[in-house]
C-alpha positions, 0 to 999 in steps of 0.5 A: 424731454417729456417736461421741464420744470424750473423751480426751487430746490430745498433742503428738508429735515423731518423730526424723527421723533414724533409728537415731540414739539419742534422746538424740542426735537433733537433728531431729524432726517434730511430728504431733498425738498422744494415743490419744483424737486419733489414733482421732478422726482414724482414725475419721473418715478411715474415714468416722465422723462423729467429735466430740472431749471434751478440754482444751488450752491457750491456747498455739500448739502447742495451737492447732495440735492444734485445726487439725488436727483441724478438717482432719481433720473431728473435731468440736472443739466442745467442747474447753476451754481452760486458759490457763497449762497445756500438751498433754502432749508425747512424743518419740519415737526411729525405730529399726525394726524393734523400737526405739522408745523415747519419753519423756513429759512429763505433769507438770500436763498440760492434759487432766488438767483436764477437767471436765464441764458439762451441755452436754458430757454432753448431747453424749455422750448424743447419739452412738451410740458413747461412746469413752475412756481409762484415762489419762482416769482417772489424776488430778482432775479429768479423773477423775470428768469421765470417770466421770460421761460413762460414767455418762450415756453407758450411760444414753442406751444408747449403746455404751460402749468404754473402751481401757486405755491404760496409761501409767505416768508418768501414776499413782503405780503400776499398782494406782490405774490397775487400780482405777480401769478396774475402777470403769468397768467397769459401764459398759462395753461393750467393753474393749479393752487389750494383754497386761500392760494386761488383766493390770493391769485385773484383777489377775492374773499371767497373760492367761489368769486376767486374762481369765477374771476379766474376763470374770465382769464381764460385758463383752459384747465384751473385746479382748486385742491381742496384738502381733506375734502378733495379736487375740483377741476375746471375746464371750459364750462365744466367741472369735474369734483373727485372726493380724496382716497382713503389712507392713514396720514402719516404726514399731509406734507407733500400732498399737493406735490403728489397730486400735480405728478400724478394729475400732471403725468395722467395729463401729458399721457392725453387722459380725460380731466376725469382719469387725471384726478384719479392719478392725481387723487391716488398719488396725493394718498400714498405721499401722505401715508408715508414720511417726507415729499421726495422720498414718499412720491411712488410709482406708476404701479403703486398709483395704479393700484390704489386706483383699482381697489378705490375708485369712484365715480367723479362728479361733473357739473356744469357751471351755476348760472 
C-alpha cells in the first residue's frame, strides 16, 4: 500500500439547480463526500495505491459510499461498521462563481466511532504515507484512534501529513480544535491547512505570526492554501509561492482536497516541493471547474495536461528576517 488515510466518509447532495437559494432547492444529486474519501479516490485516480481507516453505518447510503470507493479502487478493507449510526451528511447549494453555502448534519455522526484494533494499526504502520484529519480529532472515540494511528505511523517512519480540515459544527469551539491539531503535531510531517485554519492551529491573529509559530514546531513541510490567491509551501528556511491555475469555476468545493492528491501524489513520487505545487495547483483547478468533490477529482493525464499548457515559473524566498 502506497497510502493510508483515516478520516471521515460523508454523504454529499449538490442542488441540481443552480443559482436557486438552498432553502429553495427541490432537487439534488448524491456524490460520496468527506475530505479523507475524496483524496482517497484523488489519489488513487492519480494512480496511488490508496487504503481507507473509517466507520459507516449498516444502512444503504453507506453501503452505497463502500461501493464507490470499491469503483474507485480505495481499499476498504478496514472501514467498521456501527448499526444504528448514520455518515455525516452535507448539502450543498451551486451558485457560482463565489456561492456556495452548504449545511452539515454530524449530530453522533458514525465516523466519530472509530476505534483503533491492532490490525488496523498494523495496517498503518505498512504504508508509506499515513493521511488524516483534524475532524478525526473533534470527539471520542474517533480522537485517541487517531492519535494512537499517528503515533504508530511515525514510529513505522512512515510520512505523516495531518490536513486541518476545520469544520465548526463538529467542536464546541475553535480553541478545542486548536489544541487538539497542536497535540498531533510531534507527529507530524506535513501540515496542510487554509488561512484562518493555520491562524486556529496556532493561535494567533494574523497568517504571518501563525506561520512563524508553526514553523518553531519543527515541521518539515507546512502548506498555507491561500485561495483564489494560490500555495505557499514551507520547507526549512525556504518557501516556495505558486499563483493558482486559470479555469471556469463551477464550483470551489472540493479545492483543497484536489490540491492535497495532487501536492500529496507528486510528494510520494520524491518530486522537488516546486514540482508538487504544480500538481497540487493543476488538480485543485480542474476539481473547481467541475461539480461536486469525488466525482470531479481527475487523472493523472488530466493534471498533466494543464500543467503543460499553464505553467509558470513558482517564486522561492527565503525567510524575513
Amino acid at each position: 500500500m502506497d497510502i493510508v488515510i483515516l478520516g471521515r466518509i460523508g454523504y454529499d447532495l449538490y442542488s441540481e439547480e443552480p443559482h436557486v437559494p438552498l432553502a429553495q432547492v427541490r432537487r439534488f444529486s448524491r456524490y460520496l463526500g468527506g475530505s479523507s474519501a475524496n483524496m482517497a479516490v484523488g489519489l488513487s485516480r492519480l494512480g496511488a495505491r490508496v487504503g481507507i481507516v473509517s466507520c459507516l453505518g449498516a444502512d444503504s447510503l453507506s453501503q452505497f459510499l463502500i461501493d464507490f470507493l470499491r469503483a474507485e479502487k480505495v481499499d476498504t478493507a478496514r472501514i467498521q461498521t456501527r448499526a444504528g449510526f448514520l455518515p455525516s451528511l452535507c448539502l450543498t447549494e451551486v451558485s457560482p462563481p463565489d456561492r456556495f453555502p452548504q449545511v452539515f448534519y454530524r449530530h453522533d455522526a458514525v465516523d466519530t466511532l472509530l476505534t483503533t484494533a491492532p490490525g488496523d494499526l498494523d495496517y498503518v504502520a505498512q504504508t508509506r504515507m499515513f493521511i488524516t484529519n483534524g475532524t478525526s480529532l473533534c470527539a471520542s472515540p474517533s480522537r485517541e484512534a487517531t492519535y494512537r494511528a499517528l503515533e504508530r505511523a511515525r514510529q513505522a517512519g512512515c510520512r505523516v501529513v495531518l490536513d486541518v480540515d476545520y469544520r465548526a459544527m463538529s467542536w464546541p469551539g475553535p480553541e478545542e480544535a486548536g489544541l487538539a491539531v497542536r497535540l498531533a503535531l510531534p507527529y507530524v510531517d506535513v501540515l496542510i491547512g487554509n488561512q484562518p485554519e493555520l491562524m486556529l492551529v496556532a493561535g494567533e491573529p494574523t497568517l504571518d505570526r501563525a506561520t512563524e509559530k508553526l514553523r518553531k514546531f519543527g515541521l518539515p513541510v507546512l502548506v498555507s492554501k491561500l485561495g483564489e490567491q494560490g500555495t505557499r509551501v514551507w520547507t526549512g528556511d525556504q518557501s516556495v509561492f505558486l499563483p493558482p491555475y486559470k479555469v471556469e469555476v463551477c464550483t470551489t468545493i472540493g479545492a483543497g482536497d484536489g490540491f492535497a492528491s495532487g501536492f500529496l501524489y507528486a510528494l510520494l513520487q520524491g518530486l522537488p516541493v516546486e514540482e508538487c505545487l504544480h500538481y497540487g495547483n493543476a488538480a485543485a483547478a480542474i476539481v473547481v471547474s467541475r461539480l461536486s468533490c469525488s466525482e470531479a477529482m481527475p487523472a493523472l493525464a488530466e493534471v498533466r495536461e494543464l500543467i503543460r499548457s499553464q505553467r509558470t515559473a513558482p517564486s522561492v524566498s527565503e525567510p524575513r528576517p
